[in-house]
Biopython code that builds the backbone (N, CA, C, O; Angstrom):
import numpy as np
from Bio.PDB.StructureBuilder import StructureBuilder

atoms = [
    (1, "UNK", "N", (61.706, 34.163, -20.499)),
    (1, "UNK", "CA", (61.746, 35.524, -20.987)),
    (1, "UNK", "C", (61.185, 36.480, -19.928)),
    (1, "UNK", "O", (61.682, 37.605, -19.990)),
    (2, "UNK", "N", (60.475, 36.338, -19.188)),
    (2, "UNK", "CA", (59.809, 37.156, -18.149)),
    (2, "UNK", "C", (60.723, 37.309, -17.137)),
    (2, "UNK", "O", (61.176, 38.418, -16.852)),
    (3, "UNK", "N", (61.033, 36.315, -16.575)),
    (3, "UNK", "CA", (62.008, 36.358, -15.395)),
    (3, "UNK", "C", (63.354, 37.165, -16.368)),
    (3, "UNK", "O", (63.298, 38.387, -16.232)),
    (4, "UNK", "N", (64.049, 36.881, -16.924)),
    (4, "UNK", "CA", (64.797, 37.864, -17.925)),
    (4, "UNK", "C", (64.618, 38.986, -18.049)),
    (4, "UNK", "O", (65.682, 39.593, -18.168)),
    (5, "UNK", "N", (63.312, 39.917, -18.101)),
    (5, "UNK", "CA", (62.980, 40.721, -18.260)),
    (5, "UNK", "C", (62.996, 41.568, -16.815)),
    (5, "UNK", "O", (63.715, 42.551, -16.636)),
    (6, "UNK", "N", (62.249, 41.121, -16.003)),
    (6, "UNK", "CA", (62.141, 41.170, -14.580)),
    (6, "UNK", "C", (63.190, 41.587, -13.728)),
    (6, "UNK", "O", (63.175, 42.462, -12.863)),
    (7, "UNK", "N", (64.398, 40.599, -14.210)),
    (7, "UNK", "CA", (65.555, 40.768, -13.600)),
    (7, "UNK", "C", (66.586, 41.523, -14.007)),
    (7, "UNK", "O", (67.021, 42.355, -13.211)),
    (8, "UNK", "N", (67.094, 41.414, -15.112)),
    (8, "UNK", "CA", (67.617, 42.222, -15.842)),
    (8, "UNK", "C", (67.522, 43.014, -16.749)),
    (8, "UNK", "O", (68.393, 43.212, -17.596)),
    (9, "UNK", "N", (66.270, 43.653, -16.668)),
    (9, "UNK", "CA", (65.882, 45.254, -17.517)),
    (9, "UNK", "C", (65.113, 46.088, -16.474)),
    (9, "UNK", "O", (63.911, 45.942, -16.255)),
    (10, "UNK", "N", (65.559, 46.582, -16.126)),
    (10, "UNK", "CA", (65.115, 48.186, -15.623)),
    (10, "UNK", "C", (63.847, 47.883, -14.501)),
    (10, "UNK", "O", (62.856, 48.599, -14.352)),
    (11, "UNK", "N", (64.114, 46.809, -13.867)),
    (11, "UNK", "CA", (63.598, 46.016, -13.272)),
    (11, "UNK", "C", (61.958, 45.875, -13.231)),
    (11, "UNK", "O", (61.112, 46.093, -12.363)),
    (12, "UNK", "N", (61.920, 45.419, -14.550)),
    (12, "UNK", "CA", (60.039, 45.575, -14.948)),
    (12, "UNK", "C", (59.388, 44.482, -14.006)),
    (12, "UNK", "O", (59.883, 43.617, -13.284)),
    (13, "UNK", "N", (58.135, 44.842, -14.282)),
    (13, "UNK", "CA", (57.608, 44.051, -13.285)),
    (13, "UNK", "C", (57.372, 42.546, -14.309)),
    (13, "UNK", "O", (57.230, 42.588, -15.531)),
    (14, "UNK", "N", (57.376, 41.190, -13.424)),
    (14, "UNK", "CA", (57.000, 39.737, -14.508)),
    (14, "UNK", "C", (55.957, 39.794, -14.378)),
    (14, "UNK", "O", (55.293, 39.793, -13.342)),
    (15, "UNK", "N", (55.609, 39.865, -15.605)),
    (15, "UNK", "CA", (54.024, 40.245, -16.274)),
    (15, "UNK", "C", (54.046, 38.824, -16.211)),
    (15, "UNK", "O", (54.958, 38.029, -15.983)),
    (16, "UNK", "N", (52.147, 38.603, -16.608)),
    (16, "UNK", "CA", (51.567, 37.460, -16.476)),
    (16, "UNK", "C", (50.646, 37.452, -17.614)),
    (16, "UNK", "O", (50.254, 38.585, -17.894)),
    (17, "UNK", "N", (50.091, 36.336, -18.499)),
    (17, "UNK", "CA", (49.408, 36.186, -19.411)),
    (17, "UNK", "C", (48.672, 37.137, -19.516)),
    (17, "UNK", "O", (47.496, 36.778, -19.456)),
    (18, "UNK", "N", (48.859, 38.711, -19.710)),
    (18, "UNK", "CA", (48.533, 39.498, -20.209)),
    (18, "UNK", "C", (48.534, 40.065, -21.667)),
    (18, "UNK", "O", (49.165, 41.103, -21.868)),
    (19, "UNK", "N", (47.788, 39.382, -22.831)),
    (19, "UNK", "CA", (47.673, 39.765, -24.252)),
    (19, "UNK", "C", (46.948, 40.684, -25.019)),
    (19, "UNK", "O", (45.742, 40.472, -25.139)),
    (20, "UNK", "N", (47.527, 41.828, -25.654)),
    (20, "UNK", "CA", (46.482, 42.640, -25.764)),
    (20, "UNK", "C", (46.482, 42.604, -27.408)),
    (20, "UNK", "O", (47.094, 41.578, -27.706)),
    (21, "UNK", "N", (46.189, 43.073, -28.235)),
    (21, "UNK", "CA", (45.886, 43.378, -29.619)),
    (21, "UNK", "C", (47.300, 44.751, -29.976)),
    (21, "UNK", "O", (48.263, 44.863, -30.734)),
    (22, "UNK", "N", (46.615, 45.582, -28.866)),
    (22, "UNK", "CA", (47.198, 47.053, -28.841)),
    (22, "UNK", "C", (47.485, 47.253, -26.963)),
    (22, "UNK", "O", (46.777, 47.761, -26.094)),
    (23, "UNK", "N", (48.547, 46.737, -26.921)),
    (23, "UNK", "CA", (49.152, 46.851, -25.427)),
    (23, "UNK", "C", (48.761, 48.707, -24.647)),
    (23, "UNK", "O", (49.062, 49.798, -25.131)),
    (24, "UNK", "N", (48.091, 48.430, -23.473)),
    (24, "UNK", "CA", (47.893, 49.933, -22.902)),
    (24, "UNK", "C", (48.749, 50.078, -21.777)),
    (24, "UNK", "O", (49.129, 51.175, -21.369)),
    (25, "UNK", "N", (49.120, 48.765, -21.168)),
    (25, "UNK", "CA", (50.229, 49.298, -19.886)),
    (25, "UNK", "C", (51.261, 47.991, -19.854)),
    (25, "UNK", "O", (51.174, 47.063, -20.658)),
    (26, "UNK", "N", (52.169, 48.064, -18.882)),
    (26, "UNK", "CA", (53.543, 47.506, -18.884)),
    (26, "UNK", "C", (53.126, 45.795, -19.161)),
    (26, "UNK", "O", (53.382, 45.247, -20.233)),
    (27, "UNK", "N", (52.686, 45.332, -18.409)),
    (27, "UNK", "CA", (52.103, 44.262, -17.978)),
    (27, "UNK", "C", (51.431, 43.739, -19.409)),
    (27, "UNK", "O", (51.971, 42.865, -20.087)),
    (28, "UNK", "N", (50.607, 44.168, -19.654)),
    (28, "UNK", "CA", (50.080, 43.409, -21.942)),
    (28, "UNK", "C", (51.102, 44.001, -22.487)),
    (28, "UNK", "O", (51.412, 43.313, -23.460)),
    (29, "UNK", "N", (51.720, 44.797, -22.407)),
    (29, "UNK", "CA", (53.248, 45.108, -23.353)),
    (29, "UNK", "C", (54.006, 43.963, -23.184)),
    (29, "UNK", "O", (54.459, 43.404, -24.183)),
    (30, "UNK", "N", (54.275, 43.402, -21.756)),
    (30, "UNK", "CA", (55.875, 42.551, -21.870)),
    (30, "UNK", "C", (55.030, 41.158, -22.412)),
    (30, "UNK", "O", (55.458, 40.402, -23.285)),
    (31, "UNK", "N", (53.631, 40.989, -21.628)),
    (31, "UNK", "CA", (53.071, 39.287, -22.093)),
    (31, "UNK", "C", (52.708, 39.378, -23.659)),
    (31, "UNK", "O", (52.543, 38.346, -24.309)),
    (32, "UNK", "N", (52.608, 40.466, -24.153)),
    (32, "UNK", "CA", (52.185, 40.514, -25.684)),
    (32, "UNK", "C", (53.445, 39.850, -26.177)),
    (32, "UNK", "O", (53.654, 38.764, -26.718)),
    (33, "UNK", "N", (54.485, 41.207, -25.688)),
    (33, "UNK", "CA", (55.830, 41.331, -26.745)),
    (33, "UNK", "C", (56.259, 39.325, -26.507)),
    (33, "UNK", "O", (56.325, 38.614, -27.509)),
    (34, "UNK", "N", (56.448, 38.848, -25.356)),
    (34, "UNK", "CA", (56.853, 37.469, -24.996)),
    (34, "UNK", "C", (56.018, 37.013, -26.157)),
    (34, "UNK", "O", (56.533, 36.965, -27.274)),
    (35, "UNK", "N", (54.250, 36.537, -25.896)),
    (35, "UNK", "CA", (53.703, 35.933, -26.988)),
    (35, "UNK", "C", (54.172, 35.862, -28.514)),
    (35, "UNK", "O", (54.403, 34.859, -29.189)),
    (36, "UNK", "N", (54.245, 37.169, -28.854)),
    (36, "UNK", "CA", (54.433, 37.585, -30.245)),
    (36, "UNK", "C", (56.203, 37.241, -30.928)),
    (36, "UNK", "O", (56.668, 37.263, -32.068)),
    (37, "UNK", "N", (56.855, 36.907, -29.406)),
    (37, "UNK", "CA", (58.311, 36.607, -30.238)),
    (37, "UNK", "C", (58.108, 35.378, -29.968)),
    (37, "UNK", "O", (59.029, 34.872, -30.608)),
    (38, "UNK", "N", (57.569, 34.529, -29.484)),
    (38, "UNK", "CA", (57.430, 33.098, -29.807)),
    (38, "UNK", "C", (56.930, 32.593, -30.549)),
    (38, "UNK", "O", (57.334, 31.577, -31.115)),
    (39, "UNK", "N", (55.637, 33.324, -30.801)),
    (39, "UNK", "CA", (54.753, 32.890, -32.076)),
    (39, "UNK", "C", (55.610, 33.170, -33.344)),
    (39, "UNK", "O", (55.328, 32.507, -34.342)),
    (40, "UNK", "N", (56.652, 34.100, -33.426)),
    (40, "UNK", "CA", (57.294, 34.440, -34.519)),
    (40, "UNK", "C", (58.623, 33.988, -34.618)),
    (40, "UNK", "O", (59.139, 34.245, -35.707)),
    (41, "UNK", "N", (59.297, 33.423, -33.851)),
    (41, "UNK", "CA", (60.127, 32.280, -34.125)),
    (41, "UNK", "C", (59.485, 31.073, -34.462)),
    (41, "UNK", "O", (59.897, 30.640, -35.538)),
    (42, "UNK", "N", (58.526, 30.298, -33.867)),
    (42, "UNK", "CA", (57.759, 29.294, -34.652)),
    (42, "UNK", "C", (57.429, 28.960, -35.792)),
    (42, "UNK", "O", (57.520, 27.886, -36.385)),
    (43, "UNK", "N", (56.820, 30.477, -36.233)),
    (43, "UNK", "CA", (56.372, 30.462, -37.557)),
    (43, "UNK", "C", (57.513, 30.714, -38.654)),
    (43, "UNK", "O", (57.404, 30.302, -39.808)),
    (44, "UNK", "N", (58.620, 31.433, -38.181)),
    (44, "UNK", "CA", (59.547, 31.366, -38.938)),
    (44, "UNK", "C", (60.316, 29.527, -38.914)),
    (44, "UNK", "O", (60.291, 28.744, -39.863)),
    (45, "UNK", "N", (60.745, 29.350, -37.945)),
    (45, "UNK", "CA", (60.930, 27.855, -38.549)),
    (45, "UNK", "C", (59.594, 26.612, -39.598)),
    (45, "UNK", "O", (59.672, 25.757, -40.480)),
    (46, "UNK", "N", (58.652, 27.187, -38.861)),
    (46, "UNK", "CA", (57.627, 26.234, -40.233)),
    (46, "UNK", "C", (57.134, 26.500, -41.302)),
    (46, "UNK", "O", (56.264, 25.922, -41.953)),
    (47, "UNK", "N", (58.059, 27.954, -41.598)),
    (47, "UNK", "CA", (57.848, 28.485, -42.970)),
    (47, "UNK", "C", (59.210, 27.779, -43.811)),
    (47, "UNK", "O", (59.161, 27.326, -44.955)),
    (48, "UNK", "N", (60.422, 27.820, -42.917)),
    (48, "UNK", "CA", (61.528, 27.125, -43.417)),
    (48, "UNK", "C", (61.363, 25.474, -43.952)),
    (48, "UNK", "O", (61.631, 24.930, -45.023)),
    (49, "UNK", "N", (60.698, 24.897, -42.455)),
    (49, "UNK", "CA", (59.960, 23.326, -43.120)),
    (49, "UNK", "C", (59.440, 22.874, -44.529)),
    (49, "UNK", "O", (59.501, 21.983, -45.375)),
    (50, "UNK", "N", (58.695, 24.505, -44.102)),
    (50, "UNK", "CA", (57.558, 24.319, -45.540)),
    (50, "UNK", "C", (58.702, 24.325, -47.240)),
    (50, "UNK", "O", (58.583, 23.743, -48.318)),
    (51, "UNK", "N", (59.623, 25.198, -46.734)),
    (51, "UNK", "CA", (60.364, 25.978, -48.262)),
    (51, "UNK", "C", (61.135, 24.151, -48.078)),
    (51, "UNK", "O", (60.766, 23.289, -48.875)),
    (52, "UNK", "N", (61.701, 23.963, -47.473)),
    (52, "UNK", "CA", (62.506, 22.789, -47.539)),
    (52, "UNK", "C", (62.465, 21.264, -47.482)),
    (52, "UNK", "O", (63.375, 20.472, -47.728)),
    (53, "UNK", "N", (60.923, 20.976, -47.017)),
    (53, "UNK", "CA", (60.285, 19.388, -47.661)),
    (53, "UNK", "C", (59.128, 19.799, -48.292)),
    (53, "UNK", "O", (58.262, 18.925, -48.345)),
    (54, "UNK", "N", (58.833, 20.930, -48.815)),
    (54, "UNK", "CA", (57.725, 21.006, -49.956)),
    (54, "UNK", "C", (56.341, 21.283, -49.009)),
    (54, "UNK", "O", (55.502, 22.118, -49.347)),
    (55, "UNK", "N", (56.230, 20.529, -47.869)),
    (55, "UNK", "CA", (54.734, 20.678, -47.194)),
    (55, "UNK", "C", (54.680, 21.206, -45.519)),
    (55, "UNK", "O", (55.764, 20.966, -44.987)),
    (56, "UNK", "N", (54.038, 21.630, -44.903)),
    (56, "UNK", "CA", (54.493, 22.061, -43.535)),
    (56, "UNK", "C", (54.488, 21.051, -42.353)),
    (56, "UNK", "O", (53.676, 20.220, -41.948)),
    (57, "UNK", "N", (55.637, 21.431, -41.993)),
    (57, "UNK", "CA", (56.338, 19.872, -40.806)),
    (57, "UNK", "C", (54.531, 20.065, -39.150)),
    (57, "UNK", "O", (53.820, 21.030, -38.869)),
    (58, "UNK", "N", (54.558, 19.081, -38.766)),
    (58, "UNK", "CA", (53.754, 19.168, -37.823)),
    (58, "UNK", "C", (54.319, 19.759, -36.681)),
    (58, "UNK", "O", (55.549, 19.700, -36.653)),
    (59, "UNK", "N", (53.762, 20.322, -35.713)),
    (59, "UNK", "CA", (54.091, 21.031, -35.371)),
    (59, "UNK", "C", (53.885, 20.656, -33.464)),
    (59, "UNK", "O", (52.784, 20.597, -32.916)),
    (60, "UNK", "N", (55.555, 20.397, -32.576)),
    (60, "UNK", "CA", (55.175, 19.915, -31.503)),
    (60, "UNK", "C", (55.741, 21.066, -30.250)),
    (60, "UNK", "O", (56.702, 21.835, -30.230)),
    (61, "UNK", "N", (54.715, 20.785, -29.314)),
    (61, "UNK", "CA", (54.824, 21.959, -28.103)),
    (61, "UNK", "C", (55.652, 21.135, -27.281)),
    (61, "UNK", "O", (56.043, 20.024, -27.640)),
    (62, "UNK", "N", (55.930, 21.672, -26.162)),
    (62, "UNK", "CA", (56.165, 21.232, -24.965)),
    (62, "UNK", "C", (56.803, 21.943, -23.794)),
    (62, "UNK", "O", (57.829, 22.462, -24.235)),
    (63, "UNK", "N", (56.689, 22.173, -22.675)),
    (63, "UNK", "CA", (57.398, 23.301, -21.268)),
    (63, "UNK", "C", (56.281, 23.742, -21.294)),
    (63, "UNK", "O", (55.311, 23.589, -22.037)),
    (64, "UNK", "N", (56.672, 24.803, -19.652)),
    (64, "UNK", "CA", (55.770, 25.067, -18.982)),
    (64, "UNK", "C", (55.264, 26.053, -19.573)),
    (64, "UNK", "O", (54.041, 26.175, -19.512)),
    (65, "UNK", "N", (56.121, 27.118, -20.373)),
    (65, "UNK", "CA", (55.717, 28.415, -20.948)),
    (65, "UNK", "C", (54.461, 28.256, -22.085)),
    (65, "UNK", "O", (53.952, 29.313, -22.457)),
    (66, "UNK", "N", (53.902, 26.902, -22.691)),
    (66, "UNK", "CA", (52.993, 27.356, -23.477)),
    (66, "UNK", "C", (51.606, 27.826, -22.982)),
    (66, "UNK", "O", (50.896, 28.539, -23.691)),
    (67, "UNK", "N", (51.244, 27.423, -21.781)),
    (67, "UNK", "CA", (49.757, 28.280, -21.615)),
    (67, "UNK", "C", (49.980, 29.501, -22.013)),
    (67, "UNK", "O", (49.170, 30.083, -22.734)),
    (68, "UNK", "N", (51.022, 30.016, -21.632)),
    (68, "UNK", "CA", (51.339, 31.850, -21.811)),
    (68, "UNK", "C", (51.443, 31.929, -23.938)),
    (68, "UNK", "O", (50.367, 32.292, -24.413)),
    (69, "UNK", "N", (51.879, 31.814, -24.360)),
    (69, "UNK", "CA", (52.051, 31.678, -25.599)),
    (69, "UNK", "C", (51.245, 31.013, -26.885)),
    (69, "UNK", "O", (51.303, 31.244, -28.093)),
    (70, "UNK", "N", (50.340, 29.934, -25.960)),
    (70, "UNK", "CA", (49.432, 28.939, -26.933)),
    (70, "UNK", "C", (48.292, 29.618, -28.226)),
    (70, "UNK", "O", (48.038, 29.274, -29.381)),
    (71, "UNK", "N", (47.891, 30.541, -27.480)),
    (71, "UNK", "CA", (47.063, 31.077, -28.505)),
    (71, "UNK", "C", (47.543, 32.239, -29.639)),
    (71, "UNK", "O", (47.062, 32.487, -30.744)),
    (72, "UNK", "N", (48.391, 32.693, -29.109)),
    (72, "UNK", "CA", (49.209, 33.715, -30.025)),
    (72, "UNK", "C", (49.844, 32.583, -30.829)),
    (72, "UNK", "O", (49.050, 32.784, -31.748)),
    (73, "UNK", "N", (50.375, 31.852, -31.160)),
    (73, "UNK", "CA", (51.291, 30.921, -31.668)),
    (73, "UNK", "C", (50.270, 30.317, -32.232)),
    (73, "UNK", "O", (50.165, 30.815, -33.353)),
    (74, "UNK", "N", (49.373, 29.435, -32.058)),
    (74, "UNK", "CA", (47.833, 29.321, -32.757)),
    (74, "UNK", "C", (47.534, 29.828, -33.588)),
    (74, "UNK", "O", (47.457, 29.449, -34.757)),
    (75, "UNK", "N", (47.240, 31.083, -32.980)),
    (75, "UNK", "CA", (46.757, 32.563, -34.165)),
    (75, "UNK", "C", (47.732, 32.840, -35.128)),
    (75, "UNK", "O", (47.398, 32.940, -36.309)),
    (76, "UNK", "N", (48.931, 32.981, -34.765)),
    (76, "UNK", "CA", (50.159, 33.620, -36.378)),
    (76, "UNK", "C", (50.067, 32.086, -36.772)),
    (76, "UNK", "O", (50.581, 32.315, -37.868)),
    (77, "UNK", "N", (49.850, 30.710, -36.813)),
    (77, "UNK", "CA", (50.346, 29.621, -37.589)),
    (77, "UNK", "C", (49.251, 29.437, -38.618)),
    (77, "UNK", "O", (49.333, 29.076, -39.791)),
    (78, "UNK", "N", (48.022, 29.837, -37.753)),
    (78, "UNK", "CA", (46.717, 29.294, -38.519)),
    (78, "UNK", "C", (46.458, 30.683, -39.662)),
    (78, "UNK", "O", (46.360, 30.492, -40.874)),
    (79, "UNK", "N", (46.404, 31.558, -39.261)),
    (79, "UNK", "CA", (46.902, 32.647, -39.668)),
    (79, "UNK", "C", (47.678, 32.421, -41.171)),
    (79, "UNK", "O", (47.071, 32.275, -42.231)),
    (80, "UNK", "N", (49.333, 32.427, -40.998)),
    (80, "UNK", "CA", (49.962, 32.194, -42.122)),
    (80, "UNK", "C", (49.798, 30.654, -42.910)),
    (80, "UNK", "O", (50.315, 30.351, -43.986)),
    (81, "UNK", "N", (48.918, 29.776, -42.040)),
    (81, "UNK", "CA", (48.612, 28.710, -43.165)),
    (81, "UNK", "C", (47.277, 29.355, -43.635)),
    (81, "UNK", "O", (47.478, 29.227, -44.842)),
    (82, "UNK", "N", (46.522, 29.728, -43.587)),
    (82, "UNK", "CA", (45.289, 30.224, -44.677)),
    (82, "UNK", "C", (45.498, 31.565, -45.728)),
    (82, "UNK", "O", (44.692, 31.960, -46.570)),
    (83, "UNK", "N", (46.841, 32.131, -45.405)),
    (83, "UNK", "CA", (47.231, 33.402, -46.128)),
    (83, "UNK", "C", (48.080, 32.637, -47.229)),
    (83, "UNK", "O", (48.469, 33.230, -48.235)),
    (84, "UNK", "N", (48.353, 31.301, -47.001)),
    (84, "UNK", "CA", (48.884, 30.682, -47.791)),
    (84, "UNK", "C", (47.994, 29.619, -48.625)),
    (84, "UNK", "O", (48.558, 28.800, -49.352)),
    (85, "UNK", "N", (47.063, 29.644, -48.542)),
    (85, "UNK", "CA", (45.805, 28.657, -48.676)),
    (85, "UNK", "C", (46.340, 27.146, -48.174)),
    (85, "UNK", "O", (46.298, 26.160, -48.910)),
    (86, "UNK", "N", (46.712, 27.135, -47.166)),
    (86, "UNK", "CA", (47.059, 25.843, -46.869)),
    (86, "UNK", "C", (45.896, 25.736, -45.658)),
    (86, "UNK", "O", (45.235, 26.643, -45.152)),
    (87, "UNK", "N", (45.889, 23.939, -45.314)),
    (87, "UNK", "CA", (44.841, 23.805, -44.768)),
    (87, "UNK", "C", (45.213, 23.780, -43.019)),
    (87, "UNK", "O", (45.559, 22.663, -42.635)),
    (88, "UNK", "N", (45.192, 24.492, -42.311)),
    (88, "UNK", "CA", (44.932, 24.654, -41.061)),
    (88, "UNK", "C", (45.414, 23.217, -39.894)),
    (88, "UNK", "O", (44.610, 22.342, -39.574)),
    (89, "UNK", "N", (46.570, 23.257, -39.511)),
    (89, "UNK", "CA", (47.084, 21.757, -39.073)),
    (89, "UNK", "C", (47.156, 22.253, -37.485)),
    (89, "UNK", "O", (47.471, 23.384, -37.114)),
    (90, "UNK", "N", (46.793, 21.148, -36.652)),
    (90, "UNK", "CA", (46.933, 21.900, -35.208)),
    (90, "UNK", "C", (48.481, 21.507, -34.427)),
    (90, "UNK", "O", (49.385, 21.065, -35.135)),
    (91, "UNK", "N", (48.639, 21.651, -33.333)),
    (91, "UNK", "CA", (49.580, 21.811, -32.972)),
    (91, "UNK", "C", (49.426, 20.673, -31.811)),
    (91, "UNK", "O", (48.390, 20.419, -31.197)),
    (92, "UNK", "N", (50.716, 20.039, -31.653)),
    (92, "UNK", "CA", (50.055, 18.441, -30.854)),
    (92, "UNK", "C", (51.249, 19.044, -29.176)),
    (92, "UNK", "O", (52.275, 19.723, -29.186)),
    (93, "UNK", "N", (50.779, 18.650, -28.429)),
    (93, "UNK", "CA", (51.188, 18.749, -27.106)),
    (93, "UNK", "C", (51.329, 17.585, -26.791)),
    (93, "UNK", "O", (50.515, 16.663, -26.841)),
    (94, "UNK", "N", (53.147, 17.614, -26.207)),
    (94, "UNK", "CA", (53.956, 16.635, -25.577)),
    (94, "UNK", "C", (53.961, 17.384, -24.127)),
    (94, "UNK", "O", (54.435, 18.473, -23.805)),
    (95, "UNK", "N", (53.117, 16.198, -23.214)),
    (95, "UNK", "CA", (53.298, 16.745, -21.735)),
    (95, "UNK", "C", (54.767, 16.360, -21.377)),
    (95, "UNK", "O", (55.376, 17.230, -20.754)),
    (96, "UNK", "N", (55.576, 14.987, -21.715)),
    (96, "UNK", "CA", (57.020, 15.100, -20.897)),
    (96, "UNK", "C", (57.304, 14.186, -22.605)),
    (96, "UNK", "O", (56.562, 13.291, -23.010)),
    (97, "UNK", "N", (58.230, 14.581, -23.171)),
    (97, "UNK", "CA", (59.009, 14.096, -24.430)),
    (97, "UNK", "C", (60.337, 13.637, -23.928)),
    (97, "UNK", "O", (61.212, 12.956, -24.462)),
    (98, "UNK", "N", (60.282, 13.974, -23.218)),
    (98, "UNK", "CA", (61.929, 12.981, -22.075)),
    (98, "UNK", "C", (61.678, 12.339, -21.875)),
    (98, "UNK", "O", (62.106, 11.343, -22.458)),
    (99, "UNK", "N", (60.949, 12.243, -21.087)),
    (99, "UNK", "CA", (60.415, 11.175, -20.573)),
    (99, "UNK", "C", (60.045, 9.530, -21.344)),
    (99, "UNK", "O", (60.441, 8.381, -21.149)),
    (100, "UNK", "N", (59.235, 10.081, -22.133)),
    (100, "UNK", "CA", (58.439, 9.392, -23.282)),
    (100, "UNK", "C", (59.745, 8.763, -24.169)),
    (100, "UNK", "O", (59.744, 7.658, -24.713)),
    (101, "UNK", "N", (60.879, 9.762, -24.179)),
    (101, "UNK", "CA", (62.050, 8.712, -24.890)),
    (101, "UNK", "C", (62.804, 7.919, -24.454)),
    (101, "UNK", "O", (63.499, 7.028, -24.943)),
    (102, "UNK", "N", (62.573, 8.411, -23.191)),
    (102, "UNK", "CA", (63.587, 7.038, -22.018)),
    (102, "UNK", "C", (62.947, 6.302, -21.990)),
    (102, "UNK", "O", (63.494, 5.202, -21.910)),
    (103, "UNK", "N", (61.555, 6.284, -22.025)),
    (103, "UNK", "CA", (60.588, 5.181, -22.304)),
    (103, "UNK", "C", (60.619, 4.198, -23.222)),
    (103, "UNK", "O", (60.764, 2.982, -23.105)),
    (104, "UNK", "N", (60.448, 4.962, -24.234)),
    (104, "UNK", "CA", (60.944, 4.240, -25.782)),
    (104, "UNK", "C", (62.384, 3.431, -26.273)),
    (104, "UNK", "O", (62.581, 2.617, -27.175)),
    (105, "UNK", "N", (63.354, 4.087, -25.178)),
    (105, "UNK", "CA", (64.667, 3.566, -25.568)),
    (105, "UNK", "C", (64.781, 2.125, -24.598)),
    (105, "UNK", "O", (65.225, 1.028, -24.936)),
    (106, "UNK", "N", (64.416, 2.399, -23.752)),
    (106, "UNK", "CA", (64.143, 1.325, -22.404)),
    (106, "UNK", "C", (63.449, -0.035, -22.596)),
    (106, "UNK", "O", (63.967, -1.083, -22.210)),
    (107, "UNK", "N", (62.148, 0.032, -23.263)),
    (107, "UNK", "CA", (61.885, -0.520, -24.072)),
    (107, "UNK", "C", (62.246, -1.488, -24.913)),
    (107, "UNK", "O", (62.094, -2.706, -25.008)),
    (108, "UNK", "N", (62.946, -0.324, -25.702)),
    (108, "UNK", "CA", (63.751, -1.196, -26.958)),
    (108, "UNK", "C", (65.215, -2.259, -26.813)),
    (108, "UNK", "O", (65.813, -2.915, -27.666)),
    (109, "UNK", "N", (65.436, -2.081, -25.404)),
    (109, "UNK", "CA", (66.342, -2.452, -24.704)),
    (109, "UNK", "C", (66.841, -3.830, -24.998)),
    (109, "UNK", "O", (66.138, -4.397, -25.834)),
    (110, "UNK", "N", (67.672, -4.410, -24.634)),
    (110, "UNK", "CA", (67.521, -6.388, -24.462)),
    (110, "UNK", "C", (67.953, -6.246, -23.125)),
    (110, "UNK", "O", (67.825, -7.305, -22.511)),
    (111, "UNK", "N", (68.423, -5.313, -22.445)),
    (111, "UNK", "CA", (68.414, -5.482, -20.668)),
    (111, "UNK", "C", (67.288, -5.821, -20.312)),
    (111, "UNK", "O", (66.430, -5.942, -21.186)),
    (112, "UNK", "N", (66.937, -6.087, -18.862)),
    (112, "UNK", "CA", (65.969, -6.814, -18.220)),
    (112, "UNK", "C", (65.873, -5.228, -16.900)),
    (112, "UNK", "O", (65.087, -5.258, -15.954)),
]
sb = StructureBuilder()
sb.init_structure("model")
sb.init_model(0)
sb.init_chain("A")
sb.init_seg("    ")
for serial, (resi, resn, name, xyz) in enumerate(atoms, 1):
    if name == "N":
        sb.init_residue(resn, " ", resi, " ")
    sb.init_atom(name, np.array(xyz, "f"), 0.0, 1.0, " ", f" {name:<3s}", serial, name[0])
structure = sb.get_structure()
């Protein structure tokens, strides 16, 4: 989304983990607005989880973009699970999930 932004809009500058509450210049405007639409696609799919197996699905990260996003996405999940009185579930980090399945399939293999 940054490089997106960067490149093809009005050629803003690629902001960097800049988060503000109440954005004052370009730079916490674009890293907010980035944070805040990730955290809010997230939470919209684990509100869907929730309406559709009854309880909220766990919840897995992975890419380079979450340092930039981790705590905003944190904040709206933990957030809408206590506005819901539900109990506060964390969020599990997959460093390579490719990886880890070629692993698993490889494995399970009968090749040598």
């Amino acid at each position: 989304m940054r490089a997106s932004l960067a490149e093809g809009t009005a050629h803003l500058p690629e902001a960097h983990n800049e988060l503000a509450a109440y954005p004052t210049h370009t730079h916490q405007a674009i890293g907010t607005g980035i944070a805040a639409a990730q955290a809010g696609a997230l939470v919209r799919q684990w509100l869907i989880g929730l309406e559709y197996y009854g309880h909220g699905p766990i919840v897995y990260s992975a890419g380079g973009g979450w340092p930039l996003v981790k705590e905003e996405v944190k904040r709206l999940l933990h957030y809408t699970q206590q506005q819901m009185g539900l109990a506060q579930t964390p969020i599990e980090w997959l460093e390579a999930p490719v990886l880890d399945g070629l692993c698993a399939l490889a494995l399970q293999s009968d090749h040598p």
